[in-house]
N, C-alpha and C positions, 0 to 999 in steps of 0.2 A: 574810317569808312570800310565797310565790306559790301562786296553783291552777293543779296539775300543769304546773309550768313559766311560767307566763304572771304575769309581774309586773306589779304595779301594782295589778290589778283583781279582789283579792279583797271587794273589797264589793260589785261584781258578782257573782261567783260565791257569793256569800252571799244576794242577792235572788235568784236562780233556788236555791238553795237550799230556800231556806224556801217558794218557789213550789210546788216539785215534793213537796215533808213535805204540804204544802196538798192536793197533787191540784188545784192550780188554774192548770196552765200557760198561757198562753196562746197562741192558733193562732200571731200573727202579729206579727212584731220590728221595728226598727228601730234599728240598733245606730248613732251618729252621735258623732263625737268626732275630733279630728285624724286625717291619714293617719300610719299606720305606727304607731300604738301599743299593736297586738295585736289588734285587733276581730277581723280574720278569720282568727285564731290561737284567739280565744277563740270563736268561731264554731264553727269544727271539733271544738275541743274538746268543745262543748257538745253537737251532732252524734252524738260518739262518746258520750258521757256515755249519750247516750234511744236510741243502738241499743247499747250492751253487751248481753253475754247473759248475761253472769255476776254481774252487780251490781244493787241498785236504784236508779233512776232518780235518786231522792228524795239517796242518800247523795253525789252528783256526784264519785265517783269512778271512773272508769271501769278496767277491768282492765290493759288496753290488749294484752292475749294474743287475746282469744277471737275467731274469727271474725268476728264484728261489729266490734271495735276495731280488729283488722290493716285491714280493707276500707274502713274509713273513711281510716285513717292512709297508705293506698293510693291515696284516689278512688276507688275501684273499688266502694263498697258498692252492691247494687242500690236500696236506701231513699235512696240521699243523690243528691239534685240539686244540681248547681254549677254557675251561670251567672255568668259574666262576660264585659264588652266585650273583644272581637279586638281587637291593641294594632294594627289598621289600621283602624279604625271610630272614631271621634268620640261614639259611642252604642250602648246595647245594641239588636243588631237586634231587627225583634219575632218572626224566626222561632224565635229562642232560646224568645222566650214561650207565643207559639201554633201554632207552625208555620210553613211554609209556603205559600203561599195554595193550594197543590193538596191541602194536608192540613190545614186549622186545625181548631186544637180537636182535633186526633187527634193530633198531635205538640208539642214543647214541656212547657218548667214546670208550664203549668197545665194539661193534658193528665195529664201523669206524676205529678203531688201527686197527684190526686183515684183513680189504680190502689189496689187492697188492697196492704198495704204486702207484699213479698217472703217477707221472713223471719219476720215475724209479731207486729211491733213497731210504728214510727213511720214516717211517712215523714217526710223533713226535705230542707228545698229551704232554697240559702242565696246570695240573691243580690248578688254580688260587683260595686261600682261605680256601685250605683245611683245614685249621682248625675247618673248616664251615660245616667238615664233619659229618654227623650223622653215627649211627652206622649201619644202613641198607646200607645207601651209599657208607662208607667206605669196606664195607663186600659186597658189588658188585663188587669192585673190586678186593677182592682176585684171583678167575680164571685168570683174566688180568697178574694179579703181577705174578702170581704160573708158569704162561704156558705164556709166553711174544710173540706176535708174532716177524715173523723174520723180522731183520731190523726195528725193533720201539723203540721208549723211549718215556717213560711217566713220567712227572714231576710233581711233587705234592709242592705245595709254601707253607710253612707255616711257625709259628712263633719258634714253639718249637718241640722235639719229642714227650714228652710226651703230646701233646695235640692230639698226633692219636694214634691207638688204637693199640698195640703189632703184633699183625698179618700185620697189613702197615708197621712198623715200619720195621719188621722181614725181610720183603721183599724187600726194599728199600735200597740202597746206601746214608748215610746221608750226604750231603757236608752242613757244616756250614758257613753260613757268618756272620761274627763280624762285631759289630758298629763301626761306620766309630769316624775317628779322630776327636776332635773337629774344629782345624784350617780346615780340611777337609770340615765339617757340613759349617763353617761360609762361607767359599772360595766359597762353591753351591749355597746356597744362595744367596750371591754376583752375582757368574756368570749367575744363573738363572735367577737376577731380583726382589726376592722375598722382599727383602727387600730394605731401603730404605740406611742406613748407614754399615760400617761397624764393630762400633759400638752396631749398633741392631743386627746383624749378629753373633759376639760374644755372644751378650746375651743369643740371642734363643739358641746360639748352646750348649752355658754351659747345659742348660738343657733337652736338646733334646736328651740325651741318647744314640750319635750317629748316628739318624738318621734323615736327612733334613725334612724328613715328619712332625715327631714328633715337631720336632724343630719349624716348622713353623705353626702347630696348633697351639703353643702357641702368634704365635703375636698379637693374640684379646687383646686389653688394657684392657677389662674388666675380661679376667683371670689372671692377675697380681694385679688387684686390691682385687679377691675376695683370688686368695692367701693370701696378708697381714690379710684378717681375719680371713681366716683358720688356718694359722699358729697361729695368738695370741691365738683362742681357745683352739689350738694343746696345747701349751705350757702353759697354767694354770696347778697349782697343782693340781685341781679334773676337770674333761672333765665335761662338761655341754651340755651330749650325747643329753638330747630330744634339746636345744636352736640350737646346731649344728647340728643336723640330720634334723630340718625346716627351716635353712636358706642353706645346702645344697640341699636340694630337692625343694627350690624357686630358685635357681640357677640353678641348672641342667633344672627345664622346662622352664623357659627361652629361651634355646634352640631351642624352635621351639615344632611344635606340633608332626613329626614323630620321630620316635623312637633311626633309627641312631643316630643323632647327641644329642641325649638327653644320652643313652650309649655312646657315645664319649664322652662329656662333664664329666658324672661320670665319668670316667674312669679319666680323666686329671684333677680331684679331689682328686683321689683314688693314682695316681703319686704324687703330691704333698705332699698329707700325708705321700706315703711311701718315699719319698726323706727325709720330715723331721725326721722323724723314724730312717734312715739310719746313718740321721748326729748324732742323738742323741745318737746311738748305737758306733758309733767311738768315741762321745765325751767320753762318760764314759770312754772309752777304754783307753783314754788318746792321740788319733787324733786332732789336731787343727782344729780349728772352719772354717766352709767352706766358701769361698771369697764372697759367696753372701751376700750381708749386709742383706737383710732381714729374712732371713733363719738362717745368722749367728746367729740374736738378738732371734730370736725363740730360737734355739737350746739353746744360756746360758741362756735364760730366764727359759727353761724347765729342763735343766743340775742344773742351782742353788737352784730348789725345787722339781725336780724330787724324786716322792713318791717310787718309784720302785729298781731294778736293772739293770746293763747292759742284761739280760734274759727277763726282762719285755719289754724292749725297743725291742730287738729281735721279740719278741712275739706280740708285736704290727703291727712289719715289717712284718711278716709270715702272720698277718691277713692279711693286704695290698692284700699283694699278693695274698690269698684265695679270696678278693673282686674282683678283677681281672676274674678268673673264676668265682663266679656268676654274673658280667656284662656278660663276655661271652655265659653263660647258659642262657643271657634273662631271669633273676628272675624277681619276683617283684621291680620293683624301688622304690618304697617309704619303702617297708619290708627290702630290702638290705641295703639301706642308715641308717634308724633306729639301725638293726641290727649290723651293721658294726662298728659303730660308740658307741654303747650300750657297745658289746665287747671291744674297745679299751680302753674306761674308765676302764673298769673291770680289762684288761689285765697290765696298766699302775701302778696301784696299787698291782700287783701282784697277783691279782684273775684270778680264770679262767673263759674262756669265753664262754657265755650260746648258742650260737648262731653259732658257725662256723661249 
């Protein structure tokens, strides 16, 4: 079963359900769950659902014929606000929010939510990225959140809570959406086209975390290749931090010369190490070795001269994750790679770490 297309998240769609039967929507969202597994698919949908013309609100079917369904399935409805970061920006600017500084407050989201809705329905503002929020932008929108106008919702997409700031968080209704099934992952794939067997479809999806996006960045054959030598450096008894910190950052700029996909690439760096980290943290534990033969031979390779404890291997994984946000923060790339990688040698030995 899916709602109208979108898998995985009919228990979603079942909480705004029974919301809208209620009459008890609420103004302001916060949709937070891995990237790429539908949020601002199911976003739009939802969008289209409270401007139909021909349906109730309440039944969350939308016609998808009537003037209001085509305009939304378009962008083009006058009710529906779409903000997201320019893929040249690091942040949502805040004229997206307010304006302009020769027009604030008379331009932007929170300008356009608060007009009489067009058509004579909702207004619905749905902001794409918010993770991408700074703290001036995020703190433009307090008044919006605090004082909602009537008949609006505003949706904020993001990956987690705590990547916004308490005062968003405080105001918002968080619905979480979990990563989707693996058979799920492979079956999209499939029916996308994305890949080629079902076979590769399985693969990606083992590692994809969930999500068809993730999953299918990794089909480049050449991050599967530079995996196999990450993982062997991973799993030496002493890390040989600087050899690995310069053959990931000639990988990473390989990428291309803009910035994106050079922070993507780290980042699906940064996943790899903390996958192996993870297995090695269950191996100790006494968890069987994970079905990926590659990853498997890592982990016993690292398990049978592992310098550390089940804590150190922890603590390795905790780095991961803190590299994560400073890809996000747009650090230095070549200081974070160093860095990153300096600590985990330190950390694997049971030392702590000079850098995070």
């Amino acid at each position: 079963m899916s709602w109208h297309g979108i898998d995985g998240h009919d228990d979603v769609a079942e909480q705004f359900r029974r919301a809208l039967g209620r009459g008890r929507l609420a103004s302001s969202f916060l949709f937070v769950g891995p990237p790429g597994v539908g949020k601002r698919a199911f976003a739009l949908k939802l969008a289209q659902t409270l401007l139909c013309q021909t349906r109730p609100e309440e039944a969350m079917d939308p016609c998808g014929e009537c003037p209001g369904c085509v305009q939304v399935a378009a962008r083009t409805h006058p009710d529906l606000i779409l903000v997201a970061k320019p893929e040249d920006k690091s942040y949502i600017p805040l004229e997206l929010l307010i304006g302009d500084k020769e027009h604030r407050m008379r331009e932007g989201l929170c300008h356009d939510i608060g007009l009489k809705p067009f058509m004579g329905g909702r207004k619905v503002a749905i902001i794409d990225d918010a993770d991408n929020l700074n703290a001036e932008g995020a703190n433009s929108l307090l008044k919006t959140l605090e004082e909602p106008p009537p008949r609006s919702v505003l949706i904020l997409i993001g990956t987690s809570p705590a990547r916004q700031l308490p005062t968003i968080r405080s105001r918002c209704q968080t619905i979480r959406f979990r990563p989707l099934p693996e058979d799920l992952v492979a079956e999209l794939l499939l029916r996308q086209g994305r890949v080629d067997s079902a076979d590769e479809a399985r693969r990606l999806a083992t590692h994809g975390d969930g999500s068809p996006r993730q999953a299918l960045e990794l089909a480049e054959p050449v991050l599967w290749t530079f995996r196999e030598s990450l993982l062997r450096g991973l799993a030496q008894p002493r890390l040989d931090s600087v050899r690995l910190a310069a053959a990931v950052s000639a990988f990473v700029n390989e990428a291309g010369k803009d910035a994106a996909p050079r922070r993507e690439r780290f980042r699906q760096v940064v996943r790899f190490a903390a996958e192996f980290y993870r297995h090695v943290l269950l191996t100790l534990s006494g968890t069987a070795r994970p079905r990926d033969a590659t990853l498997g031979e890592a982990v016993h390779k690292a398990r049978s001269a592992w310098p550390g404890d089940a804590m150190a291997a922890a603590a390795c994984l905790d780095r991961c994750l803190e590299a994560f946000g400073e890809i996000d923060r747009n650090a230095n790339q070549t200081t974070s790679i160093e860095c990153w990688l300096d600590d985990l040698g330190r950390l694997m030995l049971g030392e702590p770490a000079e850098n995070a």
